[in-house]
C-alpha positions as CSV (number, residue, x, y, z in Angstrom):
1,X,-25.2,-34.5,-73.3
2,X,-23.9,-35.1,-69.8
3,X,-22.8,-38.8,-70.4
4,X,-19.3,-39.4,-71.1
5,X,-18.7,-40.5,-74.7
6,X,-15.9,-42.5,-75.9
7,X,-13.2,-41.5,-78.1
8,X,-13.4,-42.8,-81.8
9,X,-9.8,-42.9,-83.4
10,X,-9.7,-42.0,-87.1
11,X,-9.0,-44.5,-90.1
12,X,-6.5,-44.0,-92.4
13,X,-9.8,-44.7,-95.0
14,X,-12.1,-42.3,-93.4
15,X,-14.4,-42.1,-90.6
16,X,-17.8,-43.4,-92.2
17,X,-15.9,-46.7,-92.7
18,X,-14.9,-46.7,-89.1
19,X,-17.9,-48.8,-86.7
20,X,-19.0,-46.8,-83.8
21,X,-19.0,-48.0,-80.8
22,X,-21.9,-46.6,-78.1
23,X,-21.2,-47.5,-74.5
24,X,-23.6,-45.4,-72.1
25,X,-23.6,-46.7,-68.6
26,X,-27.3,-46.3,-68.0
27,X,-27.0,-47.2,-63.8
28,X,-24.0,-45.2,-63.4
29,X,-26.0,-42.1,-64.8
30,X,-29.2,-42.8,-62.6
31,X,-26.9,-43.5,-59.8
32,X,-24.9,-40.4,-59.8
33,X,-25.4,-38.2,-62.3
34,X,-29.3,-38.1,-62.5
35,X,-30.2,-37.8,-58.8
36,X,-33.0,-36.0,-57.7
37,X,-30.4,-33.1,-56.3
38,X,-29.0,-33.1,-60.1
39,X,-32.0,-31.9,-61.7
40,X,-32.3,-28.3,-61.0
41,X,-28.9,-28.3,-62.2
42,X,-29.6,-30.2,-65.3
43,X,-32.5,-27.6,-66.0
44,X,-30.0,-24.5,-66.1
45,X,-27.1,-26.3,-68.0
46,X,-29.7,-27.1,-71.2
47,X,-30.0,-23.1,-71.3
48,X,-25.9,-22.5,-71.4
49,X,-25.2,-24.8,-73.9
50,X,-23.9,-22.5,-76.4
51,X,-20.8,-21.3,-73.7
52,X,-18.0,-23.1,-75.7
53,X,-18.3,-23.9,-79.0
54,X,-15.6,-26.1,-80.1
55,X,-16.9,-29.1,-82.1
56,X,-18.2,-29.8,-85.8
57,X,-19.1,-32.8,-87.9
58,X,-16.7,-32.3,-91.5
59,X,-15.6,-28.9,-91.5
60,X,-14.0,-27.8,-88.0
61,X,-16.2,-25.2,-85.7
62,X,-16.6,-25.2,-81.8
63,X,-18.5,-27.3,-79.2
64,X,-21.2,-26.9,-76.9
65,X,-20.0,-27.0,-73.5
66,X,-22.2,-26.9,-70.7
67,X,-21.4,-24.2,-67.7
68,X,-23.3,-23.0,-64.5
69,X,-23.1,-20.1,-62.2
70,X,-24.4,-22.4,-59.4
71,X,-21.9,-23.0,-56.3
72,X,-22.9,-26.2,-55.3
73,X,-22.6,-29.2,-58.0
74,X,-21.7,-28.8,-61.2
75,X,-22.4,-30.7,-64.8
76,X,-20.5,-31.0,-67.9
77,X,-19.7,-33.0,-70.6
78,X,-16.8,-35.4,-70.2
79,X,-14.9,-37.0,-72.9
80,X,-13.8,-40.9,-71.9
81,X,-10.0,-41.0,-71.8
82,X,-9.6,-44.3,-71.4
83,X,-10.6,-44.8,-74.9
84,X,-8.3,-42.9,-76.1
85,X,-5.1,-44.4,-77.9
86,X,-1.8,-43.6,-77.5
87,X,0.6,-42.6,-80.6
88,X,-2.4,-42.1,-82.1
89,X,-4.8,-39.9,-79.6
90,X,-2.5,-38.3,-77.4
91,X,1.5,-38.7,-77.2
92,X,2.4,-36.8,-74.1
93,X,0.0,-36.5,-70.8
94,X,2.4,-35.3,-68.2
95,X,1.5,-32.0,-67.3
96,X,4.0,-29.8,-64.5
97,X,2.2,-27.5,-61.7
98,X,3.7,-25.6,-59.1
99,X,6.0,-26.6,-56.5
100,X,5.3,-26.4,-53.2
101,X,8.9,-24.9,-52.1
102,X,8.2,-22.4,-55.2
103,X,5.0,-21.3,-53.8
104,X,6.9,-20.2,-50.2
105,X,9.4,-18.4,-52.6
106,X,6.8,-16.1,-53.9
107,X,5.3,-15.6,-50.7
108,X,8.9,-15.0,-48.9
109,X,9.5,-12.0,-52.0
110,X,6.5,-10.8,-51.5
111,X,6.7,-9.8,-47.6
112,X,9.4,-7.5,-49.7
113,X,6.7,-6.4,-52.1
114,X,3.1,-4.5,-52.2
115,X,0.9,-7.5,-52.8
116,X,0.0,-10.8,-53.7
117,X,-2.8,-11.7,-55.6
118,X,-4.7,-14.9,-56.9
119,X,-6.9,-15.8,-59.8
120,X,-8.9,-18.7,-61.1
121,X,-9.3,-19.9,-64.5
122,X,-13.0,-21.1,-65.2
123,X,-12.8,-24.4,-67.1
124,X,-9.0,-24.1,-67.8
125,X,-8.7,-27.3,-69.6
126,X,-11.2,-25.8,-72.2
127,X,-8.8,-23.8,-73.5
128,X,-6.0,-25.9,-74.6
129,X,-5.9,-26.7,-78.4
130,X,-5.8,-30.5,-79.3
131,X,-2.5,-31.1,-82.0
132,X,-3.8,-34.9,-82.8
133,X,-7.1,-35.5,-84.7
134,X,-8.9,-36.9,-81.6
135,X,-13.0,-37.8,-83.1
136,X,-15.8,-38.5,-80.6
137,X,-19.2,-39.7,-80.8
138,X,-22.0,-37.2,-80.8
139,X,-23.1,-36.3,-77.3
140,X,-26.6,-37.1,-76.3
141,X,-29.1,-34.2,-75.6
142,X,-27.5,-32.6,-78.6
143,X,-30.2,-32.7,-80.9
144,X,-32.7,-31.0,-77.8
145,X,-30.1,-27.9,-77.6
146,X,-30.1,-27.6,-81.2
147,X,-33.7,-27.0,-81.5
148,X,-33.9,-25.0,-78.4
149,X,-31.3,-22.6,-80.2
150,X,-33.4,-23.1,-83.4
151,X,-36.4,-22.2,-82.1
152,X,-34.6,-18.6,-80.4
153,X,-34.6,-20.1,-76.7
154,X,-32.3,-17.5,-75.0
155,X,-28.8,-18.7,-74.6
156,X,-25.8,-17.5,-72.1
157,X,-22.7,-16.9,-72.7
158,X,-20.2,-15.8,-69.6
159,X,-17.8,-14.8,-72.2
160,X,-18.8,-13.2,-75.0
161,X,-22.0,-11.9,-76.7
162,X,-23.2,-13.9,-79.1
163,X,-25.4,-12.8,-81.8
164,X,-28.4,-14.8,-82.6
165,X,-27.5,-14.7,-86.0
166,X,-24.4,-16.6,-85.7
167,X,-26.2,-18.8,-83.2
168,X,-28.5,-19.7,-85.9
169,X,-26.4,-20.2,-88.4
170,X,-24.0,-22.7,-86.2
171,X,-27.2,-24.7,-85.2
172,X,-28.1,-25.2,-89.0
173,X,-25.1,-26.1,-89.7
174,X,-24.9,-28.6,-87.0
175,X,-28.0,-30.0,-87.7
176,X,-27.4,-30.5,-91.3
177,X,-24.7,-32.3,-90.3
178,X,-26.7,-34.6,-87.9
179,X,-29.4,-35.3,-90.7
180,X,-27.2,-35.9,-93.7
181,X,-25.7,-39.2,-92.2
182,X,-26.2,-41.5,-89.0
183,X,-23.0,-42.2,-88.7
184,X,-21.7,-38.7,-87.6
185,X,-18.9,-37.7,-85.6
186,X,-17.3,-35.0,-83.5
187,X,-13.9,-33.7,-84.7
188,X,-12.4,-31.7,-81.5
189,X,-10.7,-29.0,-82.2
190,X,-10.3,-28.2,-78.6
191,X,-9.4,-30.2,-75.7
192,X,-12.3,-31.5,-73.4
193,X,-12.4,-32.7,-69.8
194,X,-11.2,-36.1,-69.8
195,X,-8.9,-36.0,-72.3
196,X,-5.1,-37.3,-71.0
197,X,-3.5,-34.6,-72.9
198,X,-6.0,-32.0,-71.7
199,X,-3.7,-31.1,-68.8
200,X,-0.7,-30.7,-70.8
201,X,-2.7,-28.8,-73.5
202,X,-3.9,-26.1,-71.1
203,X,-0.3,-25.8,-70.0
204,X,1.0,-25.2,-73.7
205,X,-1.6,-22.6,-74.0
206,X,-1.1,-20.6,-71.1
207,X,2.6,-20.6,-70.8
208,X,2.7,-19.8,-74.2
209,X,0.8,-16.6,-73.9
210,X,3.1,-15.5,-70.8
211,X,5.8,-15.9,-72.9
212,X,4.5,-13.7,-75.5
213,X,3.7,-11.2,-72.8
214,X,7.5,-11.1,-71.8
215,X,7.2,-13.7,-68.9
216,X,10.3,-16.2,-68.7
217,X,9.6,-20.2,-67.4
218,X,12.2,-20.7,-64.9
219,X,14.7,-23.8,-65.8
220,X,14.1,-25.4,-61.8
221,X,10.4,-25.0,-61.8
222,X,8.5,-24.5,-65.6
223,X,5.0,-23.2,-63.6
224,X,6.9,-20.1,-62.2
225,X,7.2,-17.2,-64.8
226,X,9.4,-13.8,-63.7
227,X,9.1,-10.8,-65.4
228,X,12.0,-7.9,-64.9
229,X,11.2,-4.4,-66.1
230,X,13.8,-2.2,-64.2
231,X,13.7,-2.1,-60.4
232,X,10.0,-3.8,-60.9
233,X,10.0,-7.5,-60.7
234,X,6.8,-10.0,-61.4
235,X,6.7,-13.7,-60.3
236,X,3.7,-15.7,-61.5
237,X,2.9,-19.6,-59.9
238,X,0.5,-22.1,-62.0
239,X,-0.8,-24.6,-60.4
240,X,-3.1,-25.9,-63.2
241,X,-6.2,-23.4,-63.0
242,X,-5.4,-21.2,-59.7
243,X,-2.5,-18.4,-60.6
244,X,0.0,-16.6,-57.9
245,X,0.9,-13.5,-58.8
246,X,3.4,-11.0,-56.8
247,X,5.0,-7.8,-57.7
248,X,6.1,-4.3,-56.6
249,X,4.1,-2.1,-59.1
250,X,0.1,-2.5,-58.8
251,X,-0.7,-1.1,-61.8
252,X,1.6,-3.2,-64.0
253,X,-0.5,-6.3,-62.2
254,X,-3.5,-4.9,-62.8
255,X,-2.5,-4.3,-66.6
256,X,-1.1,-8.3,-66.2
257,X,-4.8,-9.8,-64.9
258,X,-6.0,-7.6,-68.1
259,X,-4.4,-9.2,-70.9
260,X,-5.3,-12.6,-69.1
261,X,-9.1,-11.9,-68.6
262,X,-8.9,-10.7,-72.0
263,X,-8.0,-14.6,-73.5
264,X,-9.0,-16.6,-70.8
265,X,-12.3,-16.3,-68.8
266,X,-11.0,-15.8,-65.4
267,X,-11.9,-14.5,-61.6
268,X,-10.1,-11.9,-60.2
269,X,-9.7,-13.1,-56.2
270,X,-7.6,-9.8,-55.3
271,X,-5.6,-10.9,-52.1
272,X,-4.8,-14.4,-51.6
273,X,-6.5,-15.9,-49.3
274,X,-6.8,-19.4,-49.5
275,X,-4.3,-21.6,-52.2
276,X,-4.1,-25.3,-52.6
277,X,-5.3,-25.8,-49.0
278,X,-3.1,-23.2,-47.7
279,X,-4.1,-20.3,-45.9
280,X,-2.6,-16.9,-46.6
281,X,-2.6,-13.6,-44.4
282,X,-0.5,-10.2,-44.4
283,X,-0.7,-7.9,-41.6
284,X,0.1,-3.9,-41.9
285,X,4.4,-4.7,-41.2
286,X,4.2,-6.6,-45.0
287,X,4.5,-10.3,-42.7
288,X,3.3,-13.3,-45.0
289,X,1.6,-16.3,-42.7
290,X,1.0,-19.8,-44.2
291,X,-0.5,-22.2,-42.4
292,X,-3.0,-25.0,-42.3
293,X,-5.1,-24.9,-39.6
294,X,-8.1,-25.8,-41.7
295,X,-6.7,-28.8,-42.9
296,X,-5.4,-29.7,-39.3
297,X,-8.7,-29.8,-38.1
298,X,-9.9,-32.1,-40.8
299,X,-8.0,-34.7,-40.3
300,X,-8.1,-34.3,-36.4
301,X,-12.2,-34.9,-37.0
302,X,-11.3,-37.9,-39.7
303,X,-9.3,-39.9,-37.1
304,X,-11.6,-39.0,-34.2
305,X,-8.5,-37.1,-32.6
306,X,-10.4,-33.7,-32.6
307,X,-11.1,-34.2,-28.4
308,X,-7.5,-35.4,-28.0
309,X,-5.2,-34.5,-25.3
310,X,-2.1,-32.5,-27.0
311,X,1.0,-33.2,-27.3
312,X,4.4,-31.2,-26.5
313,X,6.3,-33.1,-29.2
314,X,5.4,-34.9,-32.3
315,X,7.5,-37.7,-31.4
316,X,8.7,-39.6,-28.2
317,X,12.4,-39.7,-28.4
318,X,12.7,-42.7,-25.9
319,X,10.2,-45.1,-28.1
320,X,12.0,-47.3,-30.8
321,X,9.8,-48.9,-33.4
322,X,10.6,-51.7,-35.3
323,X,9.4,-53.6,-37.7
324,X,7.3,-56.6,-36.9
325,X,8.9,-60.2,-37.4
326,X,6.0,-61.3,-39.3
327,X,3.6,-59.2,-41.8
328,X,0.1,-59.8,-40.1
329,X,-2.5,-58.0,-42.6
330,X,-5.1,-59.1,-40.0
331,X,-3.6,-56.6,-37.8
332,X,-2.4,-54.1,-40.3
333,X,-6.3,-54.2,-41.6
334,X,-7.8,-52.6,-37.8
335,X,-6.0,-49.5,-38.6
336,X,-6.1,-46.6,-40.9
337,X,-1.8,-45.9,-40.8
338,X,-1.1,-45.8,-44.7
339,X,-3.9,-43.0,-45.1
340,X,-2.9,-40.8,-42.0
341,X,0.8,-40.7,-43.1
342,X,-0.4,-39.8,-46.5
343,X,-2.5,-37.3,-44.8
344,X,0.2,-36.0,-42.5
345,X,3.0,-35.7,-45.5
346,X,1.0,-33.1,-47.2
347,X,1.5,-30.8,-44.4
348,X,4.7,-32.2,-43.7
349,X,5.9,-30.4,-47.1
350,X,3.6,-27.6,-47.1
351,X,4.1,-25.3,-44.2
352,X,4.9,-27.8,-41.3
353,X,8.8,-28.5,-41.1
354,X,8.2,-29.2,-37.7
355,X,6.9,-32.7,-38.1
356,X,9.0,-33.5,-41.4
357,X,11.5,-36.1,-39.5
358,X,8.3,-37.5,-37.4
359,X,6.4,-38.5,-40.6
360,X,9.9,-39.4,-42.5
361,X,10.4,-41.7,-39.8
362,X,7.4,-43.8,-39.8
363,X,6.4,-43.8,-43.6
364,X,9.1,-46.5,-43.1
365,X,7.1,-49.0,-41.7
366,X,3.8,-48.4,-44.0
367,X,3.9,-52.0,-44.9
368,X,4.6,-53.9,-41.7
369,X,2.7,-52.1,-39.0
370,X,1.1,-52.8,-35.8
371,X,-0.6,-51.1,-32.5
372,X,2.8,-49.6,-31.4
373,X,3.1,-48.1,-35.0
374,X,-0.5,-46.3,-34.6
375,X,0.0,-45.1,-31.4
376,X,2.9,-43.5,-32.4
377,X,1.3,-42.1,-35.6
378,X,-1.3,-40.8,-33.2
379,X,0.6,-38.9,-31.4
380,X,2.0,-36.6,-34.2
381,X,-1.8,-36.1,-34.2
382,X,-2.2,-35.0,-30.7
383,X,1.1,-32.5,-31.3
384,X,-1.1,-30.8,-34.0
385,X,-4.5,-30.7,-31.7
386,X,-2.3,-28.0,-29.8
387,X,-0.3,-26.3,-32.3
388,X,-2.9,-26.5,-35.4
389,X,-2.1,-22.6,-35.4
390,X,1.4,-23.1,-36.5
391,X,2.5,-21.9,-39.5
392,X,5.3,-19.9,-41.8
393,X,5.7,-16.4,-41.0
394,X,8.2,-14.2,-43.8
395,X,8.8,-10.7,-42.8
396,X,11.5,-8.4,-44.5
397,X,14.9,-9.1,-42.5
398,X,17.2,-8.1,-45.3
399,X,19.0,-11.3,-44.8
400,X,20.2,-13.2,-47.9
401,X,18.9,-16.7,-48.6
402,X,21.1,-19.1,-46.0
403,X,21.0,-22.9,-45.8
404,X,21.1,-24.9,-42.4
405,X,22.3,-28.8,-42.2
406,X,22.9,-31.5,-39.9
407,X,23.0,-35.3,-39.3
408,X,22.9,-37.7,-36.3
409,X,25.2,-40.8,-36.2
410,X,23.5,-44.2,-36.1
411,X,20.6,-43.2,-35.4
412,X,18.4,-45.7,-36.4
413,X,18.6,-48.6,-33.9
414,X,18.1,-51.1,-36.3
415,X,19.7,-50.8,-39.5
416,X,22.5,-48.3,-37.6
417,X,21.4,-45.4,-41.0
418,X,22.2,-42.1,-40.0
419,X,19.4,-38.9,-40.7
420,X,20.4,-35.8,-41.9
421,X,18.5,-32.7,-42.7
422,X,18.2,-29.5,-44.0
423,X,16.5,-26.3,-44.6
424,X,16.9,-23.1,-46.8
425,X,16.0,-19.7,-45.1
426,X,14.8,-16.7,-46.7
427,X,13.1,-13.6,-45.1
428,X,13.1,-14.8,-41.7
429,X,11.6,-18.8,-42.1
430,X,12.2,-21.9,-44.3
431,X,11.0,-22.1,-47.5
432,X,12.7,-25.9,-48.5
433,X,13.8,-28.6,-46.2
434,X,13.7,-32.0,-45.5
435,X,14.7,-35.0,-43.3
436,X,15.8,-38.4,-44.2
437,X,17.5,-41.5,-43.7
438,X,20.7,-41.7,-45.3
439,X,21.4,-44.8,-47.8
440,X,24.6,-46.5,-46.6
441,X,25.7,-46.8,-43.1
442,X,28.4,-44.0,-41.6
443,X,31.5,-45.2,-39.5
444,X,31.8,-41.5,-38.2
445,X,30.1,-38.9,-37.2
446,X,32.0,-37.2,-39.6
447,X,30.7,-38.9,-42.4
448,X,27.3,-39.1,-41.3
């Protein structure tokens, strides 16, 4: 049951005159899958199978899904997306999550309200309802969790109690429907890990229950519902299963979390805490700190910079870079530059303006590079080894939101582009900025 099946399209002249296709990649699963620290786990998931119910054979039902309490590695079944067709399997895939900038919104209100909680979905994708006829082949181990349920083998369910009778009576039906014909298939009626249109199902679901609990989508950002009732306010962020909520009335959150648990199965993680690798904190005068020290250190420790010597500055004003003449990928190949920009941007847009123009300014050269290049990527490094407890602080200031902008003139040395920045202010620190290199040259400072 723990192999990933492929998708099998329907015919216009039914499925039994459709061949089915069975691709198991036998050393993939002993390689990963069915390793010895795997089998413990394997054990507990045959005895959950009965969690999500959300497949049938002819007439639509549920499916098994498999789920485990266990914190360290996890099993399920997986459906194989790449199979899948589109027009005629899935249409749309893109699914929208939070923004960043959106995120410090919430958390710049709330250092103006009571408290800011968090919540996980378990298995969000689960959830979402499939609107294309998407068949898949039976999975395997199927037949085993039928006649465990058969022969009245306790089953869990996290949700919901479910009676034996109905168990039975699912598992017969089931197994009919395995013995009558060979050539048997899964109609999903619900979307499965895997699936491209999973993410964008789970969305539909969720925002669509939000709505119905008088939430609006904001227009700039669709993952950010607000709720007015009076002189209370709500804000709610989705980032696909983690959701930010902030408000002035506590009871009116706690009825908010109810009407969620009572759809969705979901943990309550009271306070935020920790959010898309961003760490949150209040202190008794309602001040909001995000930061990232966490992260800081990881990539400090993945470069081998976690004994370095810091750094006042994340740049040296009096080195110009250039790029190389020539591209050498022999040279380019000794170091790591691409993936410690990439590293570096996240927390460039996160919670670290500081070193926005720094990483701006050499993501330019991540495809001519040399030794001068790395040293100077390494050194934004070294500014973090001593400031990796820098972060965002909001406090209540009763300051409107104000915006802050400015350019140099010329002042790249080799193309002669101008940089300009900016950065949007609201209770007491930044909440969107960013530097870059203008597109067309200036001829004043004026119109840099």
């Amino acid at each position: 049951m723990f192999v990933a099946p492929s998708i099998i399209s329907p015919m216009a002249n039914g499925i039994a005159d459709r061949k089915i296709v069975v691709t198991r990649d036998v050393k993939f699963m002993n390689e990963t899958a069915f390793r010895h620290e795997y089998k413990e786990i394997l054990d507990k998931e045959k005895d959950t199978d009965e969690e999500h119910m959300r497949i049938d054979f002819h007439e639509p039902i549920e499916k098994n899904e498999p789920s485990t309490k266990s914190t360290g590695k996890k099993v399920r079944l997986v459906a194989k997306g790449c199979s899948q067709r589109p027009g005629e399997d899935f249409h749309e895939t893109s699914s929208p999550i939070v923004r960043s900038s959106s995120i410090r919104v919430i958390a710049a209100l709330s250092a103006e309200f009571v408290e800011i909680h968090q919540m996980d979905v378990v298995t969000a994708y689960l959830n979402g309802t499939l609107e294309e006829e998407v068949f898949m082949e039976i999975p395997d181990q199927l037949s085993d969790v039928l006649k465990r349920v058969l022969a009245k083998r306790k089953i869990c369910s996290q949700k919901a109690i479910i009676t034996e009778e109905n168990l039975l009576q699912t598992a017969k039906r089931w197994n009919k429907g395995l013995d009558e014909s060979v050539d048997s298939v899964c109609l999903l009626k619900k979307s499965l890990y895997g699936l491209r249109q999973s993410g964008l199902q789970w969305y539909k679901r969720l925002s669509k229950l939000l709505i119905d609990i008088s939430f609006e989508a904001l227009l700039q950002d669709p993952c950010v519902f607000v709720a007015l009732k009076g002189e209370r306010m709500m804000l709610i962020g989705i980032y696909v299963d983690d959701i930010i909520l902030a408000t002035n009335d506590n009871a009116w959150m706690e009825s908010i979390k109810g009407q969620l648990a009572s759809v969705f199965e979901m943990k309550d993680m009271g306070n935020i805490s920790n959010c898309l690798g961003i760490e949150f904190s209040r202190d008794n005068e309602y001040r909001v700190y995000l930061k990232q020290k966490l992260y800081v250190d990881k990539i400090l420790e993945r470069f081998g910079m976690s004994e370095c010597k810091p750094a006042v500055t994340p740049i040296d004003v009096n080195v110009k870079l250039e790029k190389p003449e020539c591209i050498s990928h022999d040279i380019m190949n000794q170091y790591p530059y691409q993936s410690l920009i990439g590293a570096l941007m996240l927390l460039a847009v996160c919670t670290r303006p500081d070193i926005t123009y720094a990483v701006n300014y050499l993501s330019q050269f991540n495809t001519n590079y040399n030794i001068e290049h790395w040293k100077a990527a390494k050194r934004v490094l070294r500014y973090l080894k001593g400031t990796s407890d820098y972060g965002l602080v909001y406090e209540r200031t009763g300051l409107p939101l104000f915006g802050v902008v400015d350019a140099d003139w010329g002042g790249n040395t080799v193309d002669r582009r101008s940089y300009s920045g900016f950065a949007f202010i609201l209770a007491g620190a930044p909440i969107s900025w960013e530097a870059r290199k203008q597109r067309t040259v200036a001829l004043s400072s004026t119109e840099a």
